[in-house]
N, CA and C atoms as a LAMMPS dump frame, in Angstrom:
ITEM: TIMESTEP
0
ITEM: NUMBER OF ATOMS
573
ITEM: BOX BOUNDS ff ff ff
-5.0000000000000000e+02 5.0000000000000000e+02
-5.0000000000000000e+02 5.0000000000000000e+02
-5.0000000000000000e+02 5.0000000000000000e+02
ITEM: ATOMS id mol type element x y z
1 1 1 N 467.668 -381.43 -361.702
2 1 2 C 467.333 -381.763 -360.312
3 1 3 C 465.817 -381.837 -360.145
4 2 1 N 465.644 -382.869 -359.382
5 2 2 C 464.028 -383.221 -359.164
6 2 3 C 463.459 -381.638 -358.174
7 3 1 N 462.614 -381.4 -358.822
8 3 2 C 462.05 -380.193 -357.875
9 3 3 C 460.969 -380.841 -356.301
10 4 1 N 461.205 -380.076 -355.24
11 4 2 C 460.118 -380.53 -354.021
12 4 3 C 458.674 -380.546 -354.527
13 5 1 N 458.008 -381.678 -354.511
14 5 2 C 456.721 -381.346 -354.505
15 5 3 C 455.484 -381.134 -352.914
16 6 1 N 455.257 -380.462 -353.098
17 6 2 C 454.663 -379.746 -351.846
18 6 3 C 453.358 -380.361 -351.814
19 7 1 N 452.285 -380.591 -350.871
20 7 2 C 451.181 -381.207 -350.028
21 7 3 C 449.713 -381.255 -350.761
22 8 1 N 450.069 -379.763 -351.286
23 8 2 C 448.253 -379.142 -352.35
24 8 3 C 449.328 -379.161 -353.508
25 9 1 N 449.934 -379.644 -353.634
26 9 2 C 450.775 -379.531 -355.46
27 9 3 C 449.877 -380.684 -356.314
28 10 1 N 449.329 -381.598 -355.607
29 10 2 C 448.779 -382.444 -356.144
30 10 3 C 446.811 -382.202 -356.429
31 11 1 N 446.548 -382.435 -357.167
32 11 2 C 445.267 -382.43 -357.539
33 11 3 C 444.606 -383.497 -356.832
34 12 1 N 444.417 -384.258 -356.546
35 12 2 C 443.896 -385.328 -356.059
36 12 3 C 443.766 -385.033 -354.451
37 13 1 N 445.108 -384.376 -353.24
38 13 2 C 445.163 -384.163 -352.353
39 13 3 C 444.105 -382.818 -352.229
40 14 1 N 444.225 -381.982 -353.044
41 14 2 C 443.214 -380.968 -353.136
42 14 3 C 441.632 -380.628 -352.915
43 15 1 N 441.408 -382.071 -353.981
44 15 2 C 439.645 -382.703 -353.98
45 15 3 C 439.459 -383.235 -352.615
46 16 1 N 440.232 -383.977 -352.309
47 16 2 C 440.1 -384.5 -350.57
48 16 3 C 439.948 -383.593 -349.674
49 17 1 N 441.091 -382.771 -349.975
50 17 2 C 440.573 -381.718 -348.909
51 17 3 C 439.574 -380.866 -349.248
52 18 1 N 439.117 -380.405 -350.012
53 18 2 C 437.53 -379.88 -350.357
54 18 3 C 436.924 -380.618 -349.767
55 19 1 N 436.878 -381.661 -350.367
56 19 2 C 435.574 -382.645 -350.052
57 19 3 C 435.189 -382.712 -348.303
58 20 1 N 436.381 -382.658 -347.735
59 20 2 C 436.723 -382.85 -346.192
60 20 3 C 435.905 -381.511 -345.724
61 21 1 N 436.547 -380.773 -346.231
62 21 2 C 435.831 -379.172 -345.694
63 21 3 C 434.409 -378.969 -346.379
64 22 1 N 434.045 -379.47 -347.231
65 22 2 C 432.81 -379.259 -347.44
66 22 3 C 431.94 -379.938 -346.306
67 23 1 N 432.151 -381.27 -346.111
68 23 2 C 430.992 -382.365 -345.551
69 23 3 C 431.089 -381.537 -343.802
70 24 1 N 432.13 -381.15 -343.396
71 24 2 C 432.559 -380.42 -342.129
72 24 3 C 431.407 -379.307 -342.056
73 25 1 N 431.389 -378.257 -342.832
74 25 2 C 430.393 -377.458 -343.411
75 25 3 C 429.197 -377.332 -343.857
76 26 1 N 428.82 -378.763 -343.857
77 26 2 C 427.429 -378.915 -343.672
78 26 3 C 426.918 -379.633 -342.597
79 27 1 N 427.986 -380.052 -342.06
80 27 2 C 427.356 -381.04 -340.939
81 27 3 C 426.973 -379.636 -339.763
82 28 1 N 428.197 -378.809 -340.014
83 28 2 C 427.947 -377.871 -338.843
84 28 3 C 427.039 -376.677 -339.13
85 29 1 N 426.533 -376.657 -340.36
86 29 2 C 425.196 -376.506 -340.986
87 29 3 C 423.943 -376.739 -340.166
88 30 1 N 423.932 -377.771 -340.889
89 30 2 C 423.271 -379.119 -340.002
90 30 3 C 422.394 -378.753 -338.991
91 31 1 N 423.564 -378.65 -338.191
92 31 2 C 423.858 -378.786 -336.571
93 31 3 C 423.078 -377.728 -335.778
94 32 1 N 423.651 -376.459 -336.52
95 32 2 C 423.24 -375.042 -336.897
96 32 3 C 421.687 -375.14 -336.666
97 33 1 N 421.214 -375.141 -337.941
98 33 2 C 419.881 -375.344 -338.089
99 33 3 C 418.939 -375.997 -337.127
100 34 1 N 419.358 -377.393 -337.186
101 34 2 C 418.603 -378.106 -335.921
102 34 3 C 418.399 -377.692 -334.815
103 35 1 N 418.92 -376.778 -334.274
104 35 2 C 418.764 -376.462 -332.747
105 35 3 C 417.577 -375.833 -332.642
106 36 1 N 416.569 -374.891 -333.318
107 36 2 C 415.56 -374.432 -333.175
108 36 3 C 414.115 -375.107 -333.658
109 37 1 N 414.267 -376.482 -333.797
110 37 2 C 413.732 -377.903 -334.751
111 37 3 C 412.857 -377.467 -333.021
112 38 1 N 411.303 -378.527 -333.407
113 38 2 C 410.445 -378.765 -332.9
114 38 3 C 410.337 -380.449 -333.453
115 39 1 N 409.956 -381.443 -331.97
116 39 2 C 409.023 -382.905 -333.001
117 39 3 C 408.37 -382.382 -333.89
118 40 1 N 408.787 -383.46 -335.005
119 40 2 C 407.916 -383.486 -336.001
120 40 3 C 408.667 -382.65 -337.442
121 41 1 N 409.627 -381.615 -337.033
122 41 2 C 410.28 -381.094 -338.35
123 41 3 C 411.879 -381.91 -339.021
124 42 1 N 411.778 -381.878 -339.942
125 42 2 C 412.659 -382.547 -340.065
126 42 3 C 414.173 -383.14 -339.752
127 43 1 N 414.551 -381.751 -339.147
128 43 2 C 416.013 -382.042 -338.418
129 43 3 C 416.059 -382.233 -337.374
130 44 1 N 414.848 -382.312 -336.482
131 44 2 C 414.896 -382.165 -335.093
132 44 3 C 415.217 -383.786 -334.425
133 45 1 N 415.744 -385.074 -335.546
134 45 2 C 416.299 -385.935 -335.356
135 45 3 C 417.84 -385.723 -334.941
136 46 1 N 418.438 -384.912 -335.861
137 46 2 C 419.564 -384.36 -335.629
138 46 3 C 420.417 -383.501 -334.041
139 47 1 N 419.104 -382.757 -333.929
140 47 2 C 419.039 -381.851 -332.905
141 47 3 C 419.189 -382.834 -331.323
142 48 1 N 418.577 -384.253 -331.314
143 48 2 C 418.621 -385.202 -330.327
144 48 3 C 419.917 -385.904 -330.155
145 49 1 N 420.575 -386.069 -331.664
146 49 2 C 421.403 -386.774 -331.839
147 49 3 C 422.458 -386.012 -331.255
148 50 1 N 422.425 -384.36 -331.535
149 50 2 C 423.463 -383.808 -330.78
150 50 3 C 423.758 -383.716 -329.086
151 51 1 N 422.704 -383.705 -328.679
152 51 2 C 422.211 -383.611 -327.325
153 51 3 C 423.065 -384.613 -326.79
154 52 1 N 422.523 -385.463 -327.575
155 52 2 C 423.069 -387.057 -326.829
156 52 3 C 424.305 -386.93 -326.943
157 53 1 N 424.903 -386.62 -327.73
158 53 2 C 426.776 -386.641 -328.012
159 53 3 C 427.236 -385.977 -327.431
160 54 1 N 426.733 -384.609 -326.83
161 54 2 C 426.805 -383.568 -325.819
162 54 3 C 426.929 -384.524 -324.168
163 55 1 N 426.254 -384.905 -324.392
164 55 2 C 426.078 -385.487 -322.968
165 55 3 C 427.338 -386.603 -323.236
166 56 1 N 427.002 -387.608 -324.136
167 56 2 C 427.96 -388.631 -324.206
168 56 3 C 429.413 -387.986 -323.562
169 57 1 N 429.761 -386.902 -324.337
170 57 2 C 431.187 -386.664 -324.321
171 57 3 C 431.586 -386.171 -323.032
172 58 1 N 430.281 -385.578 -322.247
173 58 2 C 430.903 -384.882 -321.069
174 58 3 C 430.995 -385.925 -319.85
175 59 1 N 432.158 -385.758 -319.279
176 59 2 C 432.621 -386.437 -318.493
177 59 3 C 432.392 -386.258 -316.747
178 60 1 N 432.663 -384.639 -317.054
179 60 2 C 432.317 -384.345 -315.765
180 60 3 C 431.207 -384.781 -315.004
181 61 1 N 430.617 -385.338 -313.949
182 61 2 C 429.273 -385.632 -313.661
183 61 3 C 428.635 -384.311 -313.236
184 62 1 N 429.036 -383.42 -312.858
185 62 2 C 428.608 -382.006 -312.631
186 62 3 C 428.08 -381.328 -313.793
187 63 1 N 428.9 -381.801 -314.565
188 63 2 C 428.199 -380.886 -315.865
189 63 3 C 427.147 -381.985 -316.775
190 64 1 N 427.397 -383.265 -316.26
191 64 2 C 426.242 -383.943 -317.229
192 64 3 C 424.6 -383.655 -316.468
193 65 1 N 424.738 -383.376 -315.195
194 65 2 C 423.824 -383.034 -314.449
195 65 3 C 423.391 -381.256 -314.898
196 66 1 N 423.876 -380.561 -315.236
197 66 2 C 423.7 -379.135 -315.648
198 66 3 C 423.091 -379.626 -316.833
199 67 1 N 423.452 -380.295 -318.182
200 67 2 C 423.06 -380.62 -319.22
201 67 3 C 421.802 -381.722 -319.038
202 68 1 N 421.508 -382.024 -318.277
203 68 2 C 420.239 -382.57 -318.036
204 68 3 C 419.386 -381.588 -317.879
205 69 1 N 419.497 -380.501 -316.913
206 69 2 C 418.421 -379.271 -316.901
207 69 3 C 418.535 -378.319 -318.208
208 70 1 N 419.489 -378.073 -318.75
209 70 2 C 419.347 -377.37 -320.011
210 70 3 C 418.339 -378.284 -320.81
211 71 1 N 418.077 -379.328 -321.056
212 71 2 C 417.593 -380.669 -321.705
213 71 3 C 416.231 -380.31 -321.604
214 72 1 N 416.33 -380.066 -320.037
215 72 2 C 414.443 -380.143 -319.636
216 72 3 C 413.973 -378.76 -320.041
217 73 1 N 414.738 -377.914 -319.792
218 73 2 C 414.236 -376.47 -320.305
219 73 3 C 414.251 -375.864 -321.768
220 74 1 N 414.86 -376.765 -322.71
221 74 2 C 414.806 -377.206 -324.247
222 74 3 C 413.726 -377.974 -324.271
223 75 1 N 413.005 -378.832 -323.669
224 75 2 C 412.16 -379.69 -323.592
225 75 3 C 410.829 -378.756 -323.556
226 76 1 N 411.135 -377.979 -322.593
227 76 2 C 409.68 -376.753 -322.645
228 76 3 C 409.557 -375.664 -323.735
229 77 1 N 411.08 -375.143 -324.018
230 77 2 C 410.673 -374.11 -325.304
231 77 3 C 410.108 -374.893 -326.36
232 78 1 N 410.361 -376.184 -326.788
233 78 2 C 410.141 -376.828 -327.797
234 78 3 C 408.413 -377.408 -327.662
235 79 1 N 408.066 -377.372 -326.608
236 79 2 C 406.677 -377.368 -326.005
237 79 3 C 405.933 -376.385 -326.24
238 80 1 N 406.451 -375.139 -326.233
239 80 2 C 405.675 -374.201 -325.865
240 80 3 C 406.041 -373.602 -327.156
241 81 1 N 406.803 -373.755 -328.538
242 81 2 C 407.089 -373.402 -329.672
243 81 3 C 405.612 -373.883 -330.19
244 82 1 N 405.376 -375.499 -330.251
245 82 2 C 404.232 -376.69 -330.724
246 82 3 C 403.478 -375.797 -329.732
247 83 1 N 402.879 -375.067 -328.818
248 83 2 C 401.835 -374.536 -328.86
249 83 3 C 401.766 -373.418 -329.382
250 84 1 N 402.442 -372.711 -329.547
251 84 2 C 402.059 -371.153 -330.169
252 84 3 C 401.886 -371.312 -331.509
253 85 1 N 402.537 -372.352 -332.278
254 85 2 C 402.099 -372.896 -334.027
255 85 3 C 400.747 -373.508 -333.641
256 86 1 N 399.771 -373.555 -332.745
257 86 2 C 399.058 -373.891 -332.815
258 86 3 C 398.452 -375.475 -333.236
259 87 1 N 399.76 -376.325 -332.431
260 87 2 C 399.341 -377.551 -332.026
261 87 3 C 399.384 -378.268 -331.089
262 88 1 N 398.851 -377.336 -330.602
263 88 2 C 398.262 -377.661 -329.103
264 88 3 C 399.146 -378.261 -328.179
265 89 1 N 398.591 -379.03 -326.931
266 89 2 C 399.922 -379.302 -325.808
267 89 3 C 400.34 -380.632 -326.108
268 90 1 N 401.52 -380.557 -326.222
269 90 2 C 402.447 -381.909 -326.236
270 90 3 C 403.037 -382.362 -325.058
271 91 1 N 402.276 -383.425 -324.609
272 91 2 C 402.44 -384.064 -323.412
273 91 3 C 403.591 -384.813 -323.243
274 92 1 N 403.856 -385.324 -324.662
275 92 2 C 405.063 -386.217 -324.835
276 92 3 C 406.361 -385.018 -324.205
277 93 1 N 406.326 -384.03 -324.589
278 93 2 C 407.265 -383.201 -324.35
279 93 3 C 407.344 -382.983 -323.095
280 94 1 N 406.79 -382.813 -322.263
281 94 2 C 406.295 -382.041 -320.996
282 94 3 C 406.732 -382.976 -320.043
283 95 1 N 406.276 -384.251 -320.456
284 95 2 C 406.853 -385.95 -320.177
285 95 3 C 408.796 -385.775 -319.884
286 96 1 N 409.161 -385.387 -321.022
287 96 2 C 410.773 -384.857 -321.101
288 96 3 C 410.944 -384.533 -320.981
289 97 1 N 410.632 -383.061 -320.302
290 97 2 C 410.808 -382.363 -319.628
291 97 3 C 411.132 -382.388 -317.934
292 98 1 N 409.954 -383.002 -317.757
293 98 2 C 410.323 -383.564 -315.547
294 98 3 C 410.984 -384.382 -316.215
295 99 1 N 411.266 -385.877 -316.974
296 99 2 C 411.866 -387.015 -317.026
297 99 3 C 413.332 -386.05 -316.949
298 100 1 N 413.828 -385.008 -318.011
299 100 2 C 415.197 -384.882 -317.523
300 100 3 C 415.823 -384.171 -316.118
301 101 1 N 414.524 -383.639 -315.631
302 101 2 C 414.841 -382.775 -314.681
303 101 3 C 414.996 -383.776 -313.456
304 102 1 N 413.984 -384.691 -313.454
305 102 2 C 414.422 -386.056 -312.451
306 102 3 C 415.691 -386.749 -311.957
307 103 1 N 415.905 -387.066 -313.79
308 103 2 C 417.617 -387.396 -313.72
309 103 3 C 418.588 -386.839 -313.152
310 104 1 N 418.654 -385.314 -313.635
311 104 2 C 419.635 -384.519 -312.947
312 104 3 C 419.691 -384.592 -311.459
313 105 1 N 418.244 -384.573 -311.258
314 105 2 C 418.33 -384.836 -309.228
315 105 3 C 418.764 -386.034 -308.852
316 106 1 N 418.061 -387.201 -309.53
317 106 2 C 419.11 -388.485 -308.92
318 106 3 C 420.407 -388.176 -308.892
319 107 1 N 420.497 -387.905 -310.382
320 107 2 C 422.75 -388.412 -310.803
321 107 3 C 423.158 -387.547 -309.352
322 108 1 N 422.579 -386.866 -308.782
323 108 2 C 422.943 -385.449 -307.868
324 108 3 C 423.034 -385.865 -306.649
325 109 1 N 422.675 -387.312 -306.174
326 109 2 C 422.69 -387.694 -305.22
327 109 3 C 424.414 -387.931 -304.792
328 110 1 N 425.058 -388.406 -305.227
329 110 2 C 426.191 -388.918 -304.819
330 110 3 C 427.401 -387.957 -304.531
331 111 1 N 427.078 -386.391 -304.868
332 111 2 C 427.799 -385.522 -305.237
333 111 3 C 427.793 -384.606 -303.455
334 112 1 N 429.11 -383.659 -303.543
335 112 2 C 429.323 -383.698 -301.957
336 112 3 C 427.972 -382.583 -301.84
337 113 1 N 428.094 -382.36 -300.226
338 113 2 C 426.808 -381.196 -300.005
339 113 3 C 426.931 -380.185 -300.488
340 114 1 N 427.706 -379.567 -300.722
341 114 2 C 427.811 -378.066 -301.346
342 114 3 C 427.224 -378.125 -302.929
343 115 1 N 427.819 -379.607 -303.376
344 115 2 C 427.541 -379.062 -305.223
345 115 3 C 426.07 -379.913 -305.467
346 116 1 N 425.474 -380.767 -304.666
347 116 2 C 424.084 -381.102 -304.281
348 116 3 C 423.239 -380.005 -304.079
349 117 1 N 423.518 -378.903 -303.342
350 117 2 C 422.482 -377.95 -303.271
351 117 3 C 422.871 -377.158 -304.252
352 118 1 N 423.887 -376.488 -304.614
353 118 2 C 423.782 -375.86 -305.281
354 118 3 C 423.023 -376.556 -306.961
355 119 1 N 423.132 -377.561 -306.998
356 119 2 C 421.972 -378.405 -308.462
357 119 3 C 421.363 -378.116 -307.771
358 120 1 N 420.735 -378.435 -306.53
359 120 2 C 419.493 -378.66 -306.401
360 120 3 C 418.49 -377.279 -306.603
361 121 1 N 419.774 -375.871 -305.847
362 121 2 C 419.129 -374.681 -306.251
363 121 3 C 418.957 -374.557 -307.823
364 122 1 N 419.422 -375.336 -308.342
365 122 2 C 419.556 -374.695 -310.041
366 122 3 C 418.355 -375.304 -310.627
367 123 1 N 418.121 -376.728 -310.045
368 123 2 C 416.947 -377.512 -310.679
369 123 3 C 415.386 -376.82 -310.171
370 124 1 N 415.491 -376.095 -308.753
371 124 2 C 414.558 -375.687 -308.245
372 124 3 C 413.852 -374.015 -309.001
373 125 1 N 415.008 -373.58 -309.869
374 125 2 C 414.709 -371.926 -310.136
375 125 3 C 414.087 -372.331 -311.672
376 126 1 N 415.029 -373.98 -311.832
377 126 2 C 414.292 -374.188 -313.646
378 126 3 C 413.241 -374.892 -313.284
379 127 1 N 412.443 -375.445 -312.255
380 127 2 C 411.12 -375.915 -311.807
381 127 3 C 410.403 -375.113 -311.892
382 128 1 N 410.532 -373.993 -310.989
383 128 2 C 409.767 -373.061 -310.95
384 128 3 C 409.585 -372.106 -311.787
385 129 1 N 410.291 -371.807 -312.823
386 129 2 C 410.497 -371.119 -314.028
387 129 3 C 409.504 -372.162 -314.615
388 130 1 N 409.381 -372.962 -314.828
389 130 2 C 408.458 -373.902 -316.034
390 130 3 C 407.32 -374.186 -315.627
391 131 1 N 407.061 -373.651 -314.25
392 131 2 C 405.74 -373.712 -313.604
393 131 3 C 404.965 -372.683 -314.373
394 132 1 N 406.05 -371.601 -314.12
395 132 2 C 405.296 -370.236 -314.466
396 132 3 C 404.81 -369.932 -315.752
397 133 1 N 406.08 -370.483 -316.743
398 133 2 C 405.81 -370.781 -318.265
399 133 3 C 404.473 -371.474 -318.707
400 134 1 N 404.08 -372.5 -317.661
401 134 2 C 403.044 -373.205 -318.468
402 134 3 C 401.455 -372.684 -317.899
403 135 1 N 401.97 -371.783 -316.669
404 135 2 C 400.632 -371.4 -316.316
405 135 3 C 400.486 -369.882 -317.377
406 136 1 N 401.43 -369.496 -317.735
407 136 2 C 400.918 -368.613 -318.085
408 136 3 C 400.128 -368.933 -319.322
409 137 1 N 400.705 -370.255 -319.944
410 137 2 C 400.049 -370.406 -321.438
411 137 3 C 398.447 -371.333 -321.399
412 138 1 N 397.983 -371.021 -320.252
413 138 2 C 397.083 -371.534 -319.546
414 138 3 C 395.493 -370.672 -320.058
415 139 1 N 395.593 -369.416 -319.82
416 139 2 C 394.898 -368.916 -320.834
417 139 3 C 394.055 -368.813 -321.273
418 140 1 N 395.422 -369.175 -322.996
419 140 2 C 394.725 -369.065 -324.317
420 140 3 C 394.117 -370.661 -324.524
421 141 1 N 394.165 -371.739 -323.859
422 141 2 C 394.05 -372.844 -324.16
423 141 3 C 392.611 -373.083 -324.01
424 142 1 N 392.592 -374.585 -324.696
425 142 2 C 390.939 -374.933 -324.239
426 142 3 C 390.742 -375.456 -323.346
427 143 1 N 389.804 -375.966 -322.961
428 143 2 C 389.328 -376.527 -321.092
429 143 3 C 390.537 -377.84 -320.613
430 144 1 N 390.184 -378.183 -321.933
431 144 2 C 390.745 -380.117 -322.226
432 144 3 C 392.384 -379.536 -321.565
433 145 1 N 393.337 -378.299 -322.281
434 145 2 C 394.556 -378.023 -322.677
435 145 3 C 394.992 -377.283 -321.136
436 146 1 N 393.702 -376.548 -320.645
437 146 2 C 394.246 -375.681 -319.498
438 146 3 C 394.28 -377.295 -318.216
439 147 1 N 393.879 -378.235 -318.434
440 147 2 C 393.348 -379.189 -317.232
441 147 3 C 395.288 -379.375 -317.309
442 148 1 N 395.148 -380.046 -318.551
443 148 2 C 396.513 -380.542 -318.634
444 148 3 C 397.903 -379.919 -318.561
445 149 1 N 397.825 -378.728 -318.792
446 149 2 C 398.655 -377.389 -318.512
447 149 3 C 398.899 -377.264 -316.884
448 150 1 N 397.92 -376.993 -316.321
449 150 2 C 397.869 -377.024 -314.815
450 150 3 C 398.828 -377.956 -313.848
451 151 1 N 397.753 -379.547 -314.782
452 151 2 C 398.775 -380.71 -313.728
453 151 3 C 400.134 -380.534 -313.702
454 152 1 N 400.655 -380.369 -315.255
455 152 2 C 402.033 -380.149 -315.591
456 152 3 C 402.697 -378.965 -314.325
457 153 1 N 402.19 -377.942 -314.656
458 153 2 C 402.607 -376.707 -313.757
459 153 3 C 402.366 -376.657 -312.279
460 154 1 N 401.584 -377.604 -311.571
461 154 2 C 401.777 -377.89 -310.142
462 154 3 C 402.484 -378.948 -309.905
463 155 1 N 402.773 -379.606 -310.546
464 155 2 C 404.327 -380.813 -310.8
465 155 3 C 405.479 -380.068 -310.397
466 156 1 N 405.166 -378.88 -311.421
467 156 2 C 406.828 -378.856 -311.43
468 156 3 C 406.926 -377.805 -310.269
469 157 1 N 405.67 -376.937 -309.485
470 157 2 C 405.769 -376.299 -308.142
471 157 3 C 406.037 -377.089 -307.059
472 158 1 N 405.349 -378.716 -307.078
473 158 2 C 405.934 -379.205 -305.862
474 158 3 C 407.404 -379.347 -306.056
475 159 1 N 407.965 -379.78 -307.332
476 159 2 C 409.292 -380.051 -307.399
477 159 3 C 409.937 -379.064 -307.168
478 160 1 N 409.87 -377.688 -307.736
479 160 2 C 410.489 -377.007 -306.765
480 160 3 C 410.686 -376.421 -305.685
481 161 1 N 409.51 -377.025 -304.854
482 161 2 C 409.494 -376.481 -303.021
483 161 3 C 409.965 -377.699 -302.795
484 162 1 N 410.28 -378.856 -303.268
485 162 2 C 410.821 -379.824 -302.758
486 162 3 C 412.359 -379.591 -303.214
487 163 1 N 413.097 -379.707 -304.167
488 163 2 C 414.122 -379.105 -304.3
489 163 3 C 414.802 -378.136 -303.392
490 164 1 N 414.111 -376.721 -303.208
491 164 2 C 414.44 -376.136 -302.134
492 164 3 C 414.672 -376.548 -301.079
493 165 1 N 414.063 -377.224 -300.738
494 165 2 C 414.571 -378.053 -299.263
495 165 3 C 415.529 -378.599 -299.385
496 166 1 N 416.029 -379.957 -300.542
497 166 2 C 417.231 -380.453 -300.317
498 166 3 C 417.772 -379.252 -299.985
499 167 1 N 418.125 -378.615 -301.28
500 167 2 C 419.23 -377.363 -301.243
501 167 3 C 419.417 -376.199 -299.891
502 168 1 N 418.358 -376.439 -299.217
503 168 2 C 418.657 -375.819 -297.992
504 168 3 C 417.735 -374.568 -297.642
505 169 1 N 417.461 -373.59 -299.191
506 169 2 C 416.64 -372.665 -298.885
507 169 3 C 415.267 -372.386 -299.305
508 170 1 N 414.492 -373.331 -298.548
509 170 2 C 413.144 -373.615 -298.316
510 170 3 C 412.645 -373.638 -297.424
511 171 1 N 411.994 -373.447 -296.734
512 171 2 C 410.906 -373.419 -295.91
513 171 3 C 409.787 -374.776 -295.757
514 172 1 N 409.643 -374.92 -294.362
515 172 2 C 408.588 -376.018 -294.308
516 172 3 C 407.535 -376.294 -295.091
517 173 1 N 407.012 -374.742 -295.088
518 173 2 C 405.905 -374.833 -295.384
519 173 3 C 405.933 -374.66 -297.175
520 174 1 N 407.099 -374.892 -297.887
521 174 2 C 407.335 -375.169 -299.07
522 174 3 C 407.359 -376.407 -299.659
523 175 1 N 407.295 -377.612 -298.705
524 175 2 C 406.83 -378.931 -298.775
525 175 3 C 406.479 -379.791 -297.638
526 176 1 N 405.852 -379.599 -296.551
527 176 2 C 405.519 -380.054 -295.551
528 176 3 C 406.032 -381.443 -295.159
529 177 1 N 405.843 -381.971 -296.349
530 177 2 C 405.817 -384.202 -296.164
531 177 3 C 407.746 -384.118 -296.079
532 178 1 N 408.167 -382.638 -296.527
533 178 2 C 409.977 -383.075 -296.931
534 178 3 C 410.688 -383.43 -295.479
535 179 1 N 411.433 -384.346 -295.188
536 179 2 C 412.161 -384.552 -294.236
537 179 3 C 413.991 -384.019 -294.953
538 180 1 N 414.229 -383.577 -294.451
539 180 2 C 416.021 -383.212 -294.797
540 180 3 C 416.657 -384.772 -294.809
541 181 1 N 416.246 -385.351 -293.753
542 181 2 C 417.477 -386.538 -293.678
543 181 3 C 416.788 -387.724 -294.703
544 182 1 N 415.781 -387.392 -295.61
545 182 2 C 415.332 -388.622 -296.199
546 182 3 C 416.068 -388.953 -297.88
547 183 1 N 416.864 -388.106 -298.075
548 183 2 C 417.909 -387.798 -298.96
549 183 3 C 416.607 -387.423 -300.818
550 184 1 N 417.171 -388.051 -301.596
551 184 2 C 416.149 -387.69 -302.533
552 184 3 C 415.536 -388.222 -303.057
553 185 1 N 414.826 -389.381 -302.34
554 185 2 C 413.253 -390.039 -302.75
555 185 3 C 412.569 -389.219 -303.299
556 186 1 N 411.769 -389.363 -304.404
557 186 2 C 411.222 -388.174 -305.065
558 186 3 C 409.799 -388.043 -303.598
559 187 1 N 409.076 -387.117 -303.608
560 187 2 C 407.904 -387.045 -302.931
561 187 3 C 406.655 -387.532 -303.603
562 188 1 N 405.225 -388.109 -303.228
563 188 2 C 404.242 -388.231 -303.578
564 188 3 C 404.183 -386.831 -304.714
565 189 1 N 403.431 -387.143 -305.666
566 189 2 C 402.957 -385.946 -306.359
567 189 3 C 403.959 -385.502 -307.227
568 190 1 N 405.474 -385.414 -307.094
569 190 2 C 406.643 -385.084 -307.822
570 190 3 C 407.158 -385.865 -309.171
571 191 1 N 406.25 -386.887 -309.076
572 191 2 C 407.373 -387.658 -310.386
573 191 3 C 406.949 -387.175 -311.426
């Protein structure tokens, strides 16, 4: 009688599946690694590529808007990593930083009032959090680095007294020019 041959009885099905679990195992390696990448090191191509697939896949618009501010606040550690190695301020970064935090406030427009402010509170605490971050690294820098440090860090203070207002808990005198009913035109000075 012919005996059952079973799934891994075969040698050939075996190597495949190695091979399968290996490449799995490095990709998530990989993956691994990259996340603490700065421009300029080698995986930190990888590290974008995930981002993007991150975002790609999420569907929710609530959460692609959350993953836009995680983005911008990855955008600053990775800023502020390239300054403490001692190469100085990366503008390009800082650039990607408001650029994702922007986004998140547009996509945020269409969304009902409750989950509008509440982004808007979330975008306003990571504004102001990155204000504080860059003044503090203000400093150790040179004249040229503190000029440019500054602009960055009163950017992201108007953005978040402007933020506050959409979201409700702000004060006038946290952006004066903000009208409530003008929805979210960015303000002079904010982009």
């Amino acid at each position: 009688p012919k005996r059952a041959v079973g799934l891994f009885s075969r040698p050939v099905l075996v190597r495949v599946a190695a091979i399968v679990l290996g490449v799995l195992i490095l990709g998530w390696g990989t993956v691994t690694a990259s996340s603490n990448t700065v421009p300029g090191d080698l995986l930190y191509p990888i590290k974008l590529l995930t981002e993007r697939v991150k975002f790609f896949v999420t569907i929710n618009q609530e959460d692609r808007v959350e993953l836009r501010l995680v983005f911008s606040e990855e955008r600053l550690k990775e800023a502020v990593k390239k300054y403490q190695k001692g190469e100085g301020v990366d503008q390009d970064l800082l650039e990607q930083m408001l650029e994702e935090a922007r986004l998140a406030v547009e996509a945020s427009e269409g969304f009902p009032k409750g989950s509008r402010e509440l982004l808007a509170a979330r975008a306003a605490s990571a504004s102001r959090y990155q204000q504080e971050v860059l003044s503090r690294h203000k400093a150790g820098a040179s004249a040229e680095e503190q000029q440019v440090l500054a602009r960055y860090a009163e950017m992201c203070g108007r953005r978040a007294a402007w933020m506050r207002q959409i979201c409700g808990c702000g004060t006038p005198q946290d952006s004066p020019s903000r009208d409530r009913n003008q929805g979210s035109q960015w303000p002079q000075g904010c982009k």
